[in-house]
TIFI-432565 format. One line per 4 residues: their letters; for each residue x, y, z of N, C-alpha, C, CB. Coordinates in steps of 0.02 Angstrom, whole numbers, always signed. Glycine has a CB too. Example, Ala and Ser with C-alpha at 12.3 -4.5 7.8 and 13.67 -1.06 7.14 Angstrom:
% TIFI-432565
AS> +660:-284:+390:+615:-225:+390:+660:-165:+390:+565:-224:+452 | +642:-112:+354:+684:-53:+357:+645:+2:+394:+704:-30:+286
This chain:
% TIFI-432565
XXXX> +1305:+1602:-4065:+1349:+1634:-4016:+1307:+1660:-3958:+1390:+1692:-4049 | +1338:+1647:-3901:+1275:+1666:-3841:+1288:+1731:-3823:+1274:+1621:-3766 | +1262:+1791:-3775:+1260:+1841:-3783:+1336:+1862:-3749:+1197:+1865:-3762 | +1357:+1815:-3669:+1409:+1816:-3662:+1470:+1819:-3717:+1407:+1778:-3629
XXXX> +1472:+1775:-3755:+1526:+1781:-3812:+1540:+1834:-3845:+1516:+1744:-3859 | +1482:+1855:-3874:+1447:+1944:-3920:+1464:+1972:-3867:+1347:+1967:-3946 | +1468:+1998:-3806:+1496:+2029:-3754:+1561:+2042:-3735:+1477:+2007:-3717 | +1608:+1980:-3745:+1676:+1974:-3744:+1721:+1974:-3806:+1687:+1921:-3711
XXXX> +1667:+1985:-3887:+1706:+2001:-3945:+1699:+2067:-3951:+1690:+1966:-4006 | +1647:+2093:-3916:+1639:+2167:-3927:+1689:+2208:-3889:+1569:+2191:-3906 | +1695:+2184:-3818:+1763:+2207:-3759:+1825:+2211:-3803:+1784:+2141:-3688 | +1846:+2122:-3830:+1890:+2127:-3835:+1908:+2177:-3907:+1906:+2069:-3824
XXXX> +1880:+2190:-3940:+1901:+2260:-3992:+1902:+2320:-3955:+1846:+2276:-4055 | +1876:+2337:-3895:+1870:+2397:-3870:+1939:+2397:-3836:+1806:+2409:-3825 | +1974:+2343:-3804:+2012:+2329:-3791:+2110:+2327:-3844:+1972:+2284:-3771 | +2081:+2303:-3902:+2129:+2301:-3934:+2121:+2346:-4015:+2143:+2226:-3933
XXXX> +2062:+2405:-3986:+2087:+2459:-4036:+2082:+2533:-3987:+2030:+2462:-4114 | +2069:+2582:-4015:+2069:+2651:-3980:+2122:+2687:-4014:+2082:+2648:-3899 | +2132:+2742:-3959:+2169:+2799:-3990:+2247:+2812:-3985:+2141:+2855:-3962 | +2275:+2831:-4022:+2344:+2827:-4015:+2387:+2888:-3974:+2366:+2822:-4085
XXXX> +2429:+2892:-3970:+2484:+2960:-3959:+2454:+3015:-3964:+2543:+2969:-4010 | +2455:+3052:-3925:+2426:+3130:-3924:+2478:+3184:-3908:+2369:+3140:-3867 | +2504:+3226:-3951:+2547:+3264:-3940:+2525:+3339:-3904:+2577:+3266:-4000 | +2550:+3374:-3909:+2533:+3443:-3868:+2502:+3480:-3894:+2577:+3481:-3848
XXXX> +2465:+3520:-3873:+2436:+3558:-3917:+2473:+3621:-3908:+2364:+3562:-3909 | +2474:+3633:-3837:+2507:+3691:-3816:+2592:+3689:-3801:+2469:+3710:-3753 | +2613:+3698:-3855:+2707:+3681:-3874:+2730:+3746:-3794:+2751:+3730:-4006 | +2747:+3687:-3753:+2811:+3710:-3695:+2848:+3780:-3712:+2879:+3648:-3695
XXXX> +2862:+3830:-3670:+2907:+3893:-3689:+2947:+3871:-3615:+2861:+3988:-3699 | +2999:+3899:-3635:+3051:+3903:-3608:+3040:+3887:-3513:+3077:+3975:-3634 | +2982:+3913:-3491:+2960:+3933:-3418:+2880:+3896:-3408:+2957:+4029:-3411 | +2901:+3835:-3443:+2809:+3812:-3438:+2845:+3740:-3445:+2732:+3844:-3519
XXXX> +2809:+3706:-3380:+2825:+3630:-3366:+2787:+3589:-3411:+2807:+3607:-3291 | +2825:+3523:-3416:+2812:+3474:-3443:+2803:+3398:-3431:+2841:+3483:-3472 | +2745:+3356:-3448:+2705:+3302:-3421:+2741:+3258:-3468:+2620:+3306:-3424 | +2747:+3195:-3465:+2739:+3140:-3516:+2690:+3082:-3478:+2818:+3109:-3539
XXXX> +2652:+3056:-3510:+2614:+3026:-3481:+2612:+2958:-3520:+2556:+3062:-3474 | +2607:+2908:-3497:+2621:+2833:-3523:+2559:+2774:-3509:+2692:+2807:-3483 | +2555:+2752:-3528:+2492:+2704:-3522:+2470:+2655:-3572:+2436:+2741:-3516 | +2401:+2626:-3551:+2361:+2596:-3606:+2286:+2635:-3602:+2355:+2508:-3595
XXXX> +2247:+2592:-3600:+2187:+2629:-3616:+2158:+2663:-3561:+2138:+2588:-3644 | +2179:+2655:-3486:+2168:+2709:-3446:+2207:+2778:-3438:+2168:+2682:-3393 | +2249:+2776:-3475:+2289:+2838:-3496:+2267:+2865:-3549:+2355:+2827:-3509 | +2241:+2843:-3597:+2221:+2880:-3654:+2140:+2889:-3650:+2246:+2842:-3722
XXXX> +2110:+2862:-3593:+2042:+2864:-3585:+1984:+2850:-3622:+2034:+2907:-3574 | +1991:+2758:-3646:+1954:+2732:-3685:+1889:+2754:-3668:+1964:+2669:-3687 | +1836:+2782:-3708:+1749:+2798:-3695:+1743:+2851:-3658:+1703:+2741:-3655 | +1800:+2918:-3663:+1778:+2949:-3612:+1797:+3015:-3665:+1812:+2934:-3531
XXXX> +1761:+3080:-3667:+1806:+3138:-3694:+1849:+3168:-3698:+1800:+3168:-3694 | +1918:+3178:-3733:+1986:+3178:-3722:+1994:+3255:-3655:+2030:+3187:-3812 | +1938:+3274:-3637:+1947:+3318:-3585:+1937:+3282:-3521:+1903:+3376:-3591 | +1899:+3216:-3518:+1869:+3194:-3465:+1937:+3142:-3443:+1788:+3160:-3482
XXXX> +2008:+3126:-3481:+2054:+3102:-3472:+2099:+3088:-3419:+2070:+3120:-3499 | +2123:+3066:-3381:+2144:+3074:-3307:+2198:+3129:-3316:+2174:+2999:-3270 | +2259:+3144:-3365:+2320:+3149:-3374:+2285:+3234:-3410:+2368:+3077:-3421 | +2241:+3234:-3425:+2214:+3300:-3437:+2163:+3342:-3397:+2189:+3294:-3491
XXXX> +2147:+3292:-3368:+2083:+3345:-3291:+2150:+3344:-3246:+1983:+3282:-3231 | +2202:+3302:-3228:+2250:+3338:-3200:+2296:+3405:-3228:+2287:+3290:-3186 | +2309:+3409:-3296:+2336:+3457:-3304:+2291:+3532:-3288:+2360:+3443:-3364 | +2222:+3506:-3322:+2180:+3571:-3298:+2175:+3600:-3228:+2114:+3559:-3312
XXXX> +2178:+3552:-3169:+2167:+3565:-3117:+2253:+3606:-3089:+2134:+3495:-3084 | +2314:+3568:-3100:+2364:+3611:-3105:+2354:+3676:-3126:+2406:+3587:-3141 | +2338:+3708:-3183:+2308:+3771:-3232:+2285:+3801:-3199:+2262:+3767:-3284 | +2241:+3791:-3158:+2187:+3823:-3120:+2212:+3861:-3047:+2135:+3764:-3104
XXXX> +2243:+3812:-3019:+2294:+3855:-2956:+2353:+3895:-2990:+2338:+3794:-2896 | +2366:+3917:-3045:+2405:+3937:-3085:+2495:+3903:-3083:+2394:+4011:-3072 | +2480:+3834:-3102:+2552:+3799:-3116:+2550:+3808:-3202:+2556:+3701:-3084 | +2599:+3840:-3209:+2628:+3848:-3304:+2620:+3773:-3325:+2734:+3878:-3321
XXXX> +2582:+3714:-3340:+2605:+3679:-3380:+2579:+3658:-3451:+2614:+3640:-3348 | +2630:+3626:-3496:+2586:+3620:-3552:+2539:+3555:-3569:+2626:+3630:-3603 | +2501:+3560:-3631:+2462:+3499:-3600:+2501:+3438:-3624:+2380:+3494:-3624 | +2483:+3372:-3586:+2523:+3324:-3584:+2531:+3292:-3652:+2502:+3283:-3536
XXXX> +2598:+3275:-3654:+2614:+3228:-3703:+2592:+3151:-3686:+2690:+3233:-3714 | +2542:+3127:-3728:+2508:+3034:-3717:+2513:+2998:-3748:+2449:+3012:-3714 | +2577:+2958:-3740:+2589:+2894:-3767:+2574:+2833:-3747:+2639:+2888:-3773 | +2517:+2793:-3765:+2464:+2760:-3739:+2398:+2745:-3794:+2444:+2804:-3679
XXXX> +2382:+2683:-3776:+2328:+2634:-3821:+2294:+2593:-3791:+2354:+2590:-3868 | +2241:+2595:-3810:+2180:+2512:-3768:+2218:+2445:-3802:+2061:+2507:-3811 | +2258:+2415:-3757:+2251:+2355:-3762:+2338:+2353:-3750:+2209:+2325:-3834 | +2374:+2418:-3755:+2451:+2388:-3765:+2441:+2326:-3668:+2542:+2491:-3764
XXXX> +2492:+2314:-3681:+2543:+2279:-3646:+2603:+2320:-3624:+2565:+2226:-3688 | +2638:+2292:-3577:+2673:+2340:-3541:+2760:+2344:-3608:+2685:+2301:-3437 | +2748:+2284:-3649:+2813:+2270:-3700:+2790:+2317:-3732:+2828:+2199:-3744 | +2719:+2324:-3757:+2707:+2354:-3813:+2714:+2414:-3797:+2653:+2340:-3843
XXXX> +2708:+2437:-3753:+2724:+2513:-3745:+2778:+2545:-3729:+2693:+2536:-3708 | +2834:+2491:-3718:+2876:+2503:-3728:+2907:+2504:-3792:+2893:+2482:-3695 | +2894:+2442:-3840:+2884:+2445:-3913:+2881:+2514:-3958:+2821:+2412:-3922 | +2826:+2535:-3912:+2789:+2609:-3957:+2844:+2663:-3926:+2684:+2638:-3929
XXXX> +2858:+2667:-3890:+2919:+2717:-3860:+2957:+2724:-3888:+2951:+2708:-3810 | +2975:+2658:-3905:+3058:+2663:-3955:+3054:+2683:-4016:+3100:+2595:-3969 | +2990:+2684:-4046:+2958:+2688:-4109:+2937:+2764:-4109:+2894:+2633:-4116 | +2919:+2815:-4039:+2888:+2856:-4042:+2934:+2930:-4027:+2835:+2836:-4003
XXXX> +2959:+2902:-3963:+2986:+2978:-3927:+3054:+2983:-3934:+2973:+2988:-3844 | +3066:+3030:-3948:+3125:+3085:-3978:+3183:+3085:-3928:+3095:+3169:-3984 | +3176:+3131:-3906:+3230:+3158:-3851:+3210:+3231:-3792:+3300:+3183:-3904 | +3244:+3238:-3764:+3210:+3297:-3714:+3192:+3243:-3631:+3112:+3338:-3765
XXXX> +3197:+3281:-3587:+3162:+3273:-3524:+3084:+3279:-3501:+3191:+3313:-3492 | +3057:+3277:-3464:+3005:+3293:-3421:+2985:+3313:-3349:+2983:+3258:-3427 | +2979:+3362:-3336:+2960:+3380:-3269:+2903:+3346:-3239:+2946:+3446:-3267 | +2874:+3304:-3276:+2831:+3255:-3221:+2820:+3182:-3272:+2737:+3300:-3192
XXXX> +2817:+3118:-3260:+2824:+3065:-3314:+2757:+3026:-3265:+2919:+3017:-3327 | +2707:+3002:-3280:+2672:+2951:-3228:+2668:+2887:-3300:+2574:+2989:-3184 | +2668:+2846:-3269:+2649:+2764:-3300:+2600:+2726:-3266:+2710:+2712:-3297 | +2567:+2719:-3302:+2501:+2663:-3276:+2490:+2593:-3324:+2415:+2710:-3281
XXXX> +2484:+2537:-3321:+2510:+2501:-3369:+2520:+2416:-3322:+2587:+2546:-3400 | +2496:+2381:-3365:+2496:+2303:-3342:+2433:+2272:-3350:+2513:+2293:-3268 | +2371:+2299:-3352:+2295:+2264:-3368:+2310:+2222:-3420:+2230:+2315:-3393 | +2328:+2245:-3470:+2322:+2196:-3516:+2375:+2121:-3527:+2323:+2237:-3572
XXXX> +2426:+2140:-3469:+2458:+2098:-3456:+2445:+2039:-3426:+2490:+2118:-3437 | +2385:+2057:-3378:+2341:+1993:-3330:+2298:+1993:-3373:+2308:+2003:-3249 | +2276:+2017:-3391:+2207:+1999:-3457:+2233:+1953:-3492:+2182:+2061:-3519 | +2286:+1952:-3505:+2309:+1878:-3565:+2348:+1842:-3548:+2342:+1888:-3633
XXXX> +2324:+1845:-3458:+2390:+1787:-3436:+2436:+1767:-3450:+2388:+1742:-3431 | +2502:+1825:-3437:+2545:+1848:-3460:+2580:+1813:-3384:+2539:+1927:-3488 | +2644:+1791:-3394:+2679:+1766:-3322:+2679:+1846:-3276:+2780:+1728:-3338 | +2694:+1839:-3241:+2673:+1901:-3171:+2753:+1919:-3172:+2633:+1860:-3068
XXXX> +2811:+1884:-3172:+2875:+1876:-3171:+2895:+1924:-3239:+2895:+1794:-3172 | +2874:+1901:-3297:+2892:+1938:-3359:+2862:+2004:-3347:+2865:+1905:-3429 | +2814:+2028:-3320:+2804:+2084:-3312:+2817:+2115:-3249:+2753:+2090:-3330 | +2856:+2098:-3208:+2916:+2135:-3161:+2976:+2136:-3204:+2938:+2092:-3085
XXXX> +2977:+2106:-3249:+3067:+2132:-3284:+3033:+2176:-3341:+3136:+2049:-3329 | +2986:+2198:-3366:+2962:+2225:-3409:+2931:+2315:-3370:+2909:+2164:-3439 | +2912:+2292:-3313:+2900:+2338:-3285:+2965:+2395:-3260:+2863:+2308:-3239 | +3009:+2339:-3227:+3076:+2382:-3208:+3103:+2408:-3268:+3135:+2340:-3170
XXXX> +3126:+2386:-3336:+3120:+2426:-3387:+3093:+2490:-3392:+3094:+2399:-3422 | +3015:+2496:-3393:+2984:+2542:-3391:+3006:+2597:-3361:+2941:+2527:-3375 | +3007:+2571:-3292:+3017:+2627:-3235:+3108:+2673:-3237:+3005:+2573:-3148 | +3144:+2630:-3288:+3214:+2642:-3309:+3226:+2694:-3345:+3240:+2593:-3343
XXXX> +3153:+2693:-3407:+3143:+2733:-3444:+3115:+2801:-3411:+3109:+2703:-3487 | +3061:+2796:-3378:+3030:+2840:-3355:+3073:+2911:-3305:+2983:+2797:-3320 | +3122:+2877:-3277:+3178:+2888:-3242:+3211:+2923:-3269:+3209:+2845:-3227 | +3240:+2899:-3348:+3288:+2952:-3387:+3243:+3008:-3416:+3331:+2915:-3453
XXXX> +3195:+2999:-3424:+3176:+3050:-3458:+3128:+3121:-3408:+3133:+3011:-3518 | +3156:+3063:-3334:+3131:+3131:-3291:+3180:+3165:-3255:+3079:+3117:-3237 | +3255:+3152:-3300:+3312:+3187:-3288:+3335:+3160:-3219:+3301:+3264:-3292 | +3324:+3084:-3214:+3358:+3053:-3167:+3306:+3058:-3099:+3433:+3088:-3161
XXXX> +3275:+3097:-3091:+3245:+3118:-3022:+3180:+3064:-2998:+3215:+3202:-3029 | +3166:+3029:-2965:+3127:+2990:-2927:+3070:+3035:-2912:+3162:+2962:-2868 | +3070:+3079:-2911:+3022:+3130:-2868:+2971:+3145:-2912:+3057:+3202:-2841 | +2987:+3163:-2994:+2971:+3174:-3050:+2908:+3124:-3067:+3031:+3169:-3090
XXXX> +2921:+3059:-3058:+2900:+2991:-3083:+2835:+2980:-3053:+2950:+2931:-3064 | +2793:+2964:-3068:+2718:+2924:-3015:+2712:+2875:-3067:+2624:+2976:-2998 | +2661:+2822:-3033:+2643:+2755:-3026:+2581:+2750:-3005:+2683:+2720:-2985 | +2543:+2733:-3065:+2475:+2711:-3038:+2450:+2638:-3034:+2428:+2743:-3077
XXXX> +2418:+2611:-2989:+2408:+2550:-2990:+2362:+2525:-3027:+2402:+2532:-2940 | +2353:+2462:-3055:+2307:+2451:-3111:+2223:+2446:-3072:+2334:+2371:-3156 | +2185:+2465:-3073:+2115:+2475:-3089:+2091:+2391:-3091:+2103:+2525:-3167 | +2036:+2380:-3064:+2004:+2311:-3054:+1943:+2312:-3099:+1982:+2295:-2974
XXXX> +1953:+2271:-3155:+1902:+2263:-3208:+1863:+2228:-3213:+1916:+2257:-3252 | +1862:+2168:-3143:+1826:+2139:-3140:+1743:+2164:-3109:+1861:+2097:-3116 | +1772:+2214:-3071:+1696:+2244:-3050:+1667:+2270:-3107:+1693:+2304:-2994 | +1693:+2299:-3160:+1626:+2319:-3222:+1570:+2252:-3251:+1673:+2349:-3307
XXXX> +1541:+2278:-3273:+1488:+2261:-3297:+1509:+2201:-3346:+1453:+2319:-3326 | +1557:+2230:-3385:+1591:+2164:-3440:+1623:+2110:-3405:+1655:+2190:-3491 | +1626:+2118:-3343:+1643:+2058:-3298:+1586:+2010:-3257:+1687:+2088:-3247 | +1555:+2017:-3280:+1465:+1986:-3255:+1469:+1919:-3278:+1385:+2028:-3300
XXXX> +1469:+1868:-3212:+1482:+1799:-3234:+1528:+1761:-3228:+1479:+1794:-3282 | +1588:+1813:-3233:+1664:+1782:-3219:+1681:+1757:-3144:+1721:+1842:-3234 | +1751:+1755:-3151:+1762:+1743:-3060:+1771:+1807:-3060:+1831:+1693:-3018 | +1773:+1851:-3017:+1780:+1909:-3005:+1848:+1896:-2952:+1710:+1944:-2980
XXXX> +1811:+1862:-2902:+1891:+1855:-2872:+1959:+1843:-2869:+1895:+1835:-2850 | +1935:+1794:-2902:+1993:+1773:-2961:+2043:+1846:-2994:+1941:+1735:-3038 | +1990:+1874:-3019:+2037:+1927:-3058:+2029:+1990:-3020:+2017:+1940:-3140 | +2012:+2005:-2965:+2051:+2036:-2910:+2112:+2002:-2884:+2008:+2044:-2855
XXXX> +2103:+1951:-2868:+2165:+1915:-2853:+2241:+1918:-2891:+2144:+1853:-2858 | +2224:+1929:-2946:+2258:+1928:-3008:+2298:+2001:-3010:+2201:+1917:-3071 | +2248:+2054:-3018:+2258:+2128:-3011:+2296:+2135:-2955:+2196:+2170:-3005 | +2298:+2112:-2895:+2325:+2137:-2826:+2384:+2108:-2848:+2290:+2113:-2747
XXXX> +2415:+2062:-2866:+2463:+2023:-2876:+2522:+2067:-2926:+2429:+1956:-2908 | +2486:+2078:-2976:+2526:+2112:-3027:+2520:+2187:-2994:+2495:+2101:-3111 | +2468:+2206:-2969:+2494:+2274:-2909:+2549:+2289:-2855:+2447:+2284:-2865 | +2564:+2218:-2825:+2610:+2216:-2774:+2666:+2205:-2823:+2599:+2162:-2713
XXXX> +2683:+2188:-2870:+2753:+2200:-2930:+2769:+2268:-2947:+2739:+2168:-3007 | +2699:+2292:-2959:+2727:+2365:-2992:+2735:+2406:-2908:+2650:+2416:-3063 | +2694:+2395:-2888:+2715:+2431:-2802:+2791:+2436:-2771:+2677:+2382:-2739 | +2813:+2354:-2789:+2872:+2347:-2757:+2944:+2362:-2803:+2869:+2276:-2731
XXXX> +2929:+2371:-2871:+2970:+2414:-2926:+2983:+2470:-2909:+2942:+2425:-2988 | +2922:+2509:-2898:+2916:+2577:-2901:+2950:+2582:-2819:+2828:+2609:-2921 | +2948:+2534:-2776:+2974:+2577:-2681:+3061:+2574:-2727:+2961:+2492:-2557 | +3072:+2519:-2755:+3153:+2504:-2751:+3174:+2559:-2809:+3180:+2411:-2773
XXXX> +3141:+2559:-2851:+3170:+2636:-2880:+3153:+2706:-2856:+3151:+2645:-2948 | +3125:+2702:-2787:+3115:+2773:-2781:+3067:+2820:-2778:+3136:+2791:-2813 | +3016:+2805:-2857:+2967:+2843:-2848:+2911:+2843:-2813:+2955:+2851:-2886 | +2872:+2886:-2847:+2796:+2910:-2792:+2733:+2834:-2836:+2749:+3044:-2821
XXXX> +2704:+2817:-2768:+2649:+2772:-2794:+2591:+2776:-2777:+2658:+2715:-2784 | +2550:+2773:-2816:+2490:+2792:-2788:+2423:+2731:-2804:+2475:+2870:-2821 | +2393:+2707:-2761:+2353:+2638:-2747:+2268:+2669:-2785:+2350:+2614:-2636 | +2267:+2666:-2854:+2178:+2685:-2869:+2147:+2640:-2865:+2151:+2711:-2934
XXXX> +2175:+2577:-2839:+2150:+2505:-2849:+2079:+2505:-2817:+2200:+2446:-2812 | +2069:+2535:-2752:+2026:+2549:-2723:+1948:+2610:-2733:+2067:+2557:-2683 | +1988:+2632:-2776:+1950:+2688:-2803:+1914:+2660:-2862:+1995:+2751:-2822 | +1935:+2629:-2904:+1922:+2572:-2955:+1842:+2521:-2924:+2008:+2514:-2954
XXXX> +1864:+2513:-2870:+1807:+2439:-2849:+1765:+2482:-2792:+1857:+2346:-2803 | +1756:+2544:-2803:+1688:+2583:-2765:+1654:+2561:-2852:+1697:+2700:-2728 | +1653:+2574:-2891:+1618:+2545:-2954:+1581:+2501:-2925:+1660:+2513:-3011 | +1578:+2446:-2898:+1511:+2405:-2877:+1471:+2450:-2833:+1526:+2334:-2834
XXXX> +1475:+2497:-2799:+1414:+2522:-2766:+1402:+2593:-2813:+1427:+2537:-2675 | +1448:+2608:-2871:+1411:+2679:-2911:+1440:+2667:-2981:+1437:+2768:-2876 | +1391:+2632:-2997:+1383:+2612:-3079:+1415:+2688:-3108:+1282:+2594:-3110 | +1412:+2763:-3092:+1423:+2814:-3123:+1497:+2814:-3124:+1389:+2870:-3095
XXXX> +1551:+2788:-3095:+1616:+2783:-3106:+1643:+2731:-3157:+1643:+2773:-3046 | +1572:+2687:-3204:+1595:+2650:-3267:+1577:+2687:-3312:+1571:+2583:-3281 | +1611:+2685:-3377:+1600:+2738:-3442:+1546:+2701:-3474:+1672:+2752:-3499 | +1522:+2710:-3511:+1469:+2690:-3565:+1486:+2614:-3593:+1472:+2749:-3633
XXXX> +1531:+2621:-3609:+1549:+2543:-3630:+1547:+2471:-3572:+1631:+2548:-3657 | +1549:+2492:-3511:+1524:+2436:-3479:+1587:+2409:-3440:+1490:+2385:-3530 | +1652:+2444:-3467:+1728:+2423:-3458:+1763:+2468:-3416:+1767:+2420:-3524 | +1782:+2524:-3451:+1824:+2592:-3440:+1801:+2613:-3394:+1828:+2644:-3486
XXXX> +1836:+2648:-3358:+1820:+2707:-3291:+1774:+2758:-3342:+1913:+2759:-3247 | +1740:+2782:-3292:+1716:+2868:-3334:+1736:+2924:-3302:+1632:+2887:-3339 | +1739:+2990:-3320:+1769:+3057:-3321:+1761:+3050:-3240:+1727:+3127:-3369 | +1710:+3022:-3214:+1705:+3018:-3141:+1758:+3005:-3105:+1664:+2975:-3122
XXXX> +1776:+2946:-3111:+1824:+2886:-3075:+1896:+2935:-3097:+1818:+2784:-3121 | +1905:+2950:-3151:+1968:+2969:-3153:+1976:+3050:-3129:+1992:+2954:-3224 | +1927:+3057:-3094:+1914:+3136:-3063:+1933:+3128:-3013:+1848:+3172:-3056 | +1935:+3049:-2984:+1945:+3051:-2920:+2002:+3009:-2910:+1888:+3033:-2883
XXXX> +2038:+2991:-2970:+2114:+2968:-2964:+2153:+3056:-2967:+2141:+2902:-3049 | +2138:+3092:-3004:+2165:+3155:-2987:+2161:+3170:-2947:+2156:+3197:-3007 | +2110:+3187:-2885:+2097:+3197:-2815:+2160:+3187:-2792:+2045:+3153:-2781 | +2204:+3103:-2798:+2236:+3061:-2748:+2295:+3096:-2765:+2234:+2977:-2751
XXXX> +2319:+3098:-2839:+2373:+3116:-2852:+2392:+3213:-2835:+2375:+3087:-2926 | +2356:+3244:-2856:+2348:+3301:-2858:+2396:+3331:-2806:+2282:+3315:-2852 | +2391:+3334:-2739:+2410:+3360:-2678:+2477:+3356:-2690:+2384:+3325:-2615 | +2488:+3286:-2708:+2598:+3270:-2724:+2615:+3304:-2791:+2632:+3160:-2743
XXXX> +2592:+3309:-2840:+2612:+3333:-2912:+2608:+3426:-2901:+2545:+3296:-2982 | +2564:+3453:-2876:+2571:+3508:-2850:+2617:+3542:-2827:+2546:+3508:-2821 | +2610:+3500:-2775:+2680:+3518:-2716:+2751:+3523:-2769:+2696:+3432:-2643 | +2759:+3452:-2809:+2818:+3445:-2828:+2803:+3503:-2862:+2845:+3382:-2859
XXXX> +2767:+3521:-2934:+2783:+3567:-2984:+2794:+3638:-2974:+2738:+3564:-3026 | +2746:+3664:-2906:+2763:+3737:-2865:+2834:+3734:-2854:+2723:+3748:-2786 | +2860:+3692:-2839:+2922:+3717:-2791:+2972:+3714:-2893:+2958:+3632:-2691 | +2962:+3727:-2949:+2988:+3728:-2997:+2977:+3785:-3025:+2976:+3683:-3027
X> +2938:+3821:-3011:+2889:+3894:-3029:+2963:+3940:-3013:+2798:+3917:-2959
């Protein structure tokens, strides 16, 4: 087996195992907002410390200007698919609303050359869901764009362009889901592919963002989730 191969059996387990559902630690009172957060393995923050998490350095940074919220509910895995996490939804969450819902979700959908089409009807799903459980409101909802994996290190060799090409593609689906339903979107795609000039925004594994990169997807989002959750105080 050449080292490339040992390289892409090792990804692909990093890829199709990790951590599951993370519930709250800090149970919601009556006057303290609430996150649901949805994903695959950039939501649950494959290789990174469950503090260094995007969906949790945002809640901390909320905390800190003093927004009441509790910490996020994470339903999310390395490797789902945008079915599968919907799969796990139906399998997972209860009932109740959310004062803020974000979804990030589709890598693994171009990773396994998945039609681009099935995952715009899979996606609008998503965003259907995300919707009810943010008590109907558009405002509630964010959208992150998928992250370019071809600039890591585990992509050494490949076409790279190719699967930028790929990523932008299945970005302009979830982009154009998210304008026609309404919600807030936010482009890390770019923030993702500074990674070729600062190796320190890849995690240890050679794949994943690190506590870095997703410090600075909070940056982007921060200013709008703020705004919205103050005016709920």
């Amino acid at each position: 087996m050449t080292a490339k191969l040992i390289l892409f059996s090792i990804a692909a387990l990093i890829f199709l195992s990790g951590c599951g559902p993370v519930g709250e630690d800090m149970a919601p009172s009556e006057n303290t907002l609430t996150y649901l957060a949805l994903g695959d393995s950039y939501t649950i923050g494959q290789s990174v410390p469950e503090a260094e998490r995007w969906p949790v350095q945002l809640v901390a940074k909320l905390r800190e200007a003093g927004v009441p919220i509790a910490d996020p509910l994470i339903i999310a895995r390395t490797g789902w698919t945008t079915a599968e996490l919907m799969g796990a939804i139906d399998e997972q969450y209860s009932s109740g609303t959310y004062d803020l819902v974000s979804v990030l979700v589709g890598v693994n959908d171009q990773y396994r050359g998945y039609p681009i089409d099935e995952y715009r009807t899979e996606f609008r799903e998503m965003l259907a869901f995300a919707l009810s459980v943010a008590g109907g409101d558009p405002a509630r909802v964010i959208v992150l764009s998928i992250p370019d994996w071809g600039v890591t290190p585990f992509a050494d060799g490949l076409n790279n362009s190719e699967i930028a090409t790929e990523i932008d593609a299945f970005n302009a689906i979830n982009r154009e889901e998210s304008s026609a339903a309404g919600v807030q979107y936010f482009d890390i795609t770019p923030i993702s592919r500074q990674a070729t000039e600062n190796p320190a925004l890849i995690a240890g594994d050679g794949l994943h963002p690190s506590g870095e990169m997703y410090a600075a997807w909070v940056e982007a989002v921060y200013p709008y989730v703020f705004e919205l959750l103050s005016q709920k105080e």
